[in-house]
C-alpha positions, -999 to +999 in steps of 0.1 A: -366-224-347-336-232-372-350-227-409-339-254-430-337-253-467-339-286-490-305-284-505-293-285-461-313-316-455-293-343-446-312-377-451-287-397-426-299-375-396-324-378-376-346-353-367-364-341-342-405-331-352-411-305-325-382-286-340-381-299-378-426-302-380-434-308-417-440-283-443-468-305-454-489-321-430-479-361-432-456-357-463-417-359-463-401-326-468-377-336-487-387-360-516-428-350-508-438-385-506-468-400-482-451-433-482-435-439-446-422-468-427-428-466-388-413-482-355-410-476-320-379-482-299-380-474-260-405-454-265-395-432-297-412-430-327-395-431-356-408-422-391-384-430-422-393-422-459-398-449-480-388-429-509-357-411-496-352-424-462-352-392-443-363-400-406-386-378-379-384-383-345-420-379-338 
C-alpha cells in the first residue's frame, strides 16, 4: 500500500478506496470534513468533498 502524505494529495485525482481507505472513518483526508457529495455512474461510486473536492472511488 503506497503511503500518502497530505502535502502529495492531489485534489484533481481520483482515487481508488481499497488502496487510498480513509484515515478517518467517513471524513476526507485531506480538509477532514463530513460533508460529501455522492453519484453513481456505470456502476462506480463516486464520493467528492464538498469542502475541497477531493474524490474516492468507493
Amino acid at each position: 500500500m503506497e503511503a500518502i502524505n497530505e502535502q502529495e494529495i492531489d485534489i484533481d485525482k481520483v482515487y481508488e478506496y481499497d488502496e487510498f481507505p480513509d484515515k478517518v472513518s467517513g471524513r476526507c483526508d485531506h480538509c477532514n470534513s463530513a460533508y460529501f457529495k455522492s453519484s453513481v455512474k456505470g456502476g462506480v461510486f463516486l464520493r467528492e468533498c464538498r469542502e475541497c473536492g477531493m474524490k474516492k472511488s468507493i
